[in-house]
MDAnalysis code that builds the backbone (N, CA, C; Angstrom):
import MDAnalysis as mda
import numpy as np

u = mda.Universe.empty(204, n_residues=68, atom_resindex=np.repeat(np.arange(68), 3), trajectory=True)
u.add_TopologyAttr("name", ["N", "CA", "C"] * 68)
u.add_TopologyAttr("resid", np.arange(1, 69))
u.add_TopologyAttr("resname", ["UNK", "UNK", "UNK", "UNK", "UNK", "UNK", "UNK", "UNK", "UNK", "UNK", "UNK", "UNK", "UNK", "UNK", "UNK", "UNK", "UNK", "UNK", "UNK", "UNK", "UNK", "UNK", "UNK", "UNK", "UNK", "UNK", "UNK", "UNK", "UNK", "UNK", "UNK", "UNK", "UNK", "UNK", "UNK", "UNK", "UNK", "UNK", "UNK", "UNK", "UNK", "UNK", "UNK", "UNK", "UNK", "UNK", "UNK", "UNK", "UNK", "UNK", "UNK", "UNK", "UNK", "UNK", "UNK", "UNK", "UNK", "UNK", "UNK", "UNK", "UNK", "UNK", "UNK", "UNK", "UNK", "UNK", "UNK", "UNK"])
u.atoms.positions = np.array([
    [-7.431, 8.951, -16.806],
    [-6.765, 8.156, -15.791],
    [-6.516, 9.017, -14.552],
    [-6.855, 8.226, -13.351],
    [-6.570, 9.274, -11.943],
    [-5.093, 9.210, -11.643],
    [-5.162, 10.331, -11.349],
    [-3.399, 10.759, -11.095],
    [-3.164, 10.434, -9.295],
    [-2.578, 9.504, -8.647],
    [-2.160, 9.191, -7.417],
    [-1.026, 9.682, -7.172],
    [-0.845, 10.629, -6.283],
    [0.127, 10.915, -5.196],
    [1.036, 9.596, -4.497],
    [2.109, 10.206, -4.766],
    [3.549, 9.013, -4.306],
    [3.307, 9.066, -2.794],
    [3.116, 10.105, -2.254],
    [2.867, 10.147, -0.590],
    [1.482, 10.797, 0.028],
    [1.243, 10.372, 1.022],
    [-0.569, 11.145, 1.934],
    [0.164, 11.185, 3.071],
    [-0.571, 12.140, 3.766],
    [-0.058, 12.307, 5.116],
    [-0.874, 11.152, 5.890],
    [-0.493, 10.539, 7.032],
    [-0.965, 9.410, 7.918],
    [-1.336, 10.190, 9.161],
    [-2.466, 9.675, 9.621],
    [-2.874, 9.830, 10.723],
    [-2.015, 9.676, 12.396],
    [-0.699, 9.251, 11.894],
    [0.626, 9.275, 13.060],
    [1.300, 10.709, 12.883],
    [0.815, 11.281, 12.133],
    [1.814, 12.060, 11.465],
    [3.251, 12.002, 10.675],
    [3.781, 10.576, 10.405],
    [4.318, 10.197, 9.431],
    [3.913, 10.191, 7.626],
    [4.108, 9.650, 6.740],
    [3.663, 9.470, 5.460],
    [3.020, 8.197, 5.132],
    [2.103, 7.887, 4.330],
    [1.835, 6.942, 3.734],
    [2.707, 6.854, 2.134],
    [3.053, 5.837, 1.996],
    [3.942, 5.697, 0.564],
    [3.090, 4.827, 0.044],
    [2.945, 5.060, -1.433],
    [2.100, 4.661, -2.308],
    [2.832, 3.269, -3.625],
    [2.105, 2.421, -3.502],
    [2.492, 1.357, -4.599],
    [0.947, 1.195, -5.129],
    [1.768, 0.279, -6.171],
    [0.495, 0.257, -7.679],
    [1.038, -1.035, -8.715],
    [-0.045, -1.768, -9.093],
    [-0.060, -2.438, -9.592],
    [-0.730, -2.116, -11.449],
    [-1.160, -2.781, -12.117],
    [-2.055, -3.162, -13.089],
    [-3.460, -1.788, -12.574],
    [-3.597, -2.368, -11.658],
    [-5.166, -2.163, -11.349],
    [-5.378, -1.802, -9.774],
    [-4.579, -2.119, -8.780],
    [-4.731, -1.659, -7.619],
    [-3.711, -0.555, -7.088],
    [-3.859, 0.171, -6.173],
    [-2.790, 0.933, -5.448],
    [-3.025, 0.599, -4.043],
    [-2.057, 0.854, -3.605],
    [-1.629, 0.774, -1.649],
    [-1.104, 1.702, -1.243],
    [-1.289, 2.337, 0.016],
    [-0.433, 3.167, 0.782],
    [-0.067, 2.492, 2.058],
    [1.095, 2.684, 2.499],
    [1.514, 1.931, 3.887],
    [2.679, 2.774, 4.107],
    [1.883, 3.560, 5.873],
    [3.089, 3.988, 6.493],
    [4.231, 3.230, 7.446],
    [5.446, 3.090, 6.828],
    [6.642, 2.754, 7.389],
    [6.431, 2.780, 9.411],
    [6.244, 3.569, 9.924],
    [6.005, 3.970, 11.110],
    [5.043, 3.566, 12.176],
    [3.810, 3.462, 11.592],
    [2.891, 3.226, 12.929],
    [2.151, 1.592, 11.961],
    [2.842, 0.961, 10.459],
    [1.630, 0.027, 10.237],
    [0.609, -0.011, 9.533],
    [-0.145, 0.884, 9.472],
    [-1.334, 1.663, 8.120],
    [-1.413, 1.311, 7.271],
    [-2.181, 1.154, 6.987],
    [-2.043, 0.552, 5.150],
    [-3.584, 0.818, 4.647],
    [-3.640, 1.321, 3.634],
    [-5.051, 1.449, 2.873],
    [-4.905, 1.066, 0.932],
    [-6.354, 0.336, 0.622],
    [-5.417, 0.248, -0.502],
    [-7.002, 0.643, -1.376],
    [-6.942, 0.236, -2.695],
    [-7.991, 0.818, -3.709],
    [-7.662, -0.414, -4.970],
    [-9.074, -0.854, -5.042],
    [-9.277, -2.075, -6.052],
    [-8.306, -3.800, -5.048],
    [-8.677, -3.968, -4.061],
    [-7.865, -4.331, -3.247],
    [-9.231, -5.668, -2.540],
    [-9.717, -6.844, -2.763],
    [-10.923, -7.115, -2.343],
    [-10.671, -7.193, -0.504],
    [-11.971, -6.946, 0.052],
    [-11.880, -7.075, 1.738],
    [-10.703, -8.813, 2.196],
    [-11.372, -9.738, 1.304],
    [-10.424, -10.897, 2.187],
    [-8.852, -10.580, 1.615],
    [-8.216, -9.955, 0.301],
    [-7.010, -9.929, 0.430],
    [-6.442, -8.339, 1.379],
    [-6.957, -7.391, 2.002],
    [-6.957, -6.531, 2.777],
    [-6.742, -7.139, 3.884],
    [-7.289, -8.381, 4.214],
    [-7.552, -8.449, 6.126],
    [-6.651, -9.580, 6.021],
    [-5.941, -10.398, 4.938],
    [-4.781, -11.374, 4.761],
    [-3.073, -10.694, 4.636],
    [-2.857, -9.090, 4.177],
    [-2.236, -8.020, 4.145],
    [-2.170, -7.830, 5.682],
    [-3.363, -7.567, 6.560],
    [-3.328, -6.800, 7.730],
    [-2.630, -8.489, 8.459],
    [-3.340, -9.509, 8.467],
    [-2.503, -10.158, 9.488],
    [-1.518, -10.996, 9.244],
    [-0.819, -10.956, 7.804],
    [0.246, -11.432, 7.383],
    [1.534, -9.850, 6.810],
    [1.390, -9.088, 7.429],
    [2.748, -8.005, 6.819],
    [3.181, -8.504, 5.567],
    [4.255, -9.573, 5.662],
    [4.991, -10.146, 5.340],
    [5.268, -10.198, 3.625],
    [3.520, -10.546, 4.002],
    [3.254, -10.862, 2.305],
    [3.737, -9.539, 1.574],
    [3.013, -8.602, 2.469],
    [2.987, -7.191, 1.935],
    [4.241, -6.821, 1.422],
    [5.215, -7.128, 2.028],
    [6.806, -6.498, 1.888],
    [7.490, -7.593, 0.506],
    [6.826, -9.042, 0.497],
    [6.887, -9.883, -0.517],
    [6.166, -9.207, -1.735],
    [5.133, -8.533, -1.688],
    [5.070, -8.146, -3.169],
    [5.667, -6.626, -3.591],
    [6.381, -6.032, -2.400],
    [6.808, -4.751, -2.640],
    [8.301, -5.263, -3.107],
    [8.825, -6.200, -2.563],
    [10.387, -6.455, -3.293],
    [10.407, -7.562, -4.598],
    [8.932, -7.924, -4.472],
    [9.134, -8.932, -5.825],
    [8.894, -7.665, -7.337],
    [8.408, -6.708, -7.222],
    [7.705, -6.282, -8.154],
    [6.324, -6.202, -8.474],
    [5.656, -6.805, -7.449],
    [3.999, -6.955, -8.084],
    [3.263, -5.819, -7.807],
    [3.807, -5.195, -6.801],
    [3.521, -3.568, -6.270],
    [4.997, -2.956, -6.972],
    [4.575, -1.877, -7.535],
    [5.911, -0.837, -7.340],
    [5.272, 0.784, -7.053],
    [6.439, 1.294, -6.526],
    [6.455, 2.862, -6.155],
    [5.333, 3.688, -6.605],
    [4.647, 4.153, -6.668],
    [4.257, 5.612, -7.555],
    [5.318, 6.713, -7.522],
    [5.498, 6.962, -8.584],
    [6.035, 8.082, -8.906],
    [6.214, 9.564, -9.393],
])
């Protein structure tokens, strides 16, 4: 199993913070917006990029949580 880092450095020079599911992970920096994710298909990526919202909906529901 690949071992993921809780944080990456971002191209703002802020952090990317890492969530994880089942089967996918995300990073999204707090700061400039960023977000990259892995096992993630292109149309739910570009529905993430122009809906946030959702994004922060599955980080407080539980469907994403932290890496740790």
């Amino acid at each position: 199993m690949v071992k993921h880092e809780p944080t990456k450095d971002c191209e703002c020079g802020k952090k990317l913070y890492g969530f994880k599911n089942q089967r996918a992970i995300l990073y999204m920096c707090y700061s400039c917006g960023k977000f990259e994710g892995e096992n993630f298909s292109e149309k739910a990526l570009m529905l993430l990029f122009e809906e946030p919202n959702i994004l922060m909906h599955l980080i407080e529901t539980g469907f994403l949580k932290p890496i740790k």
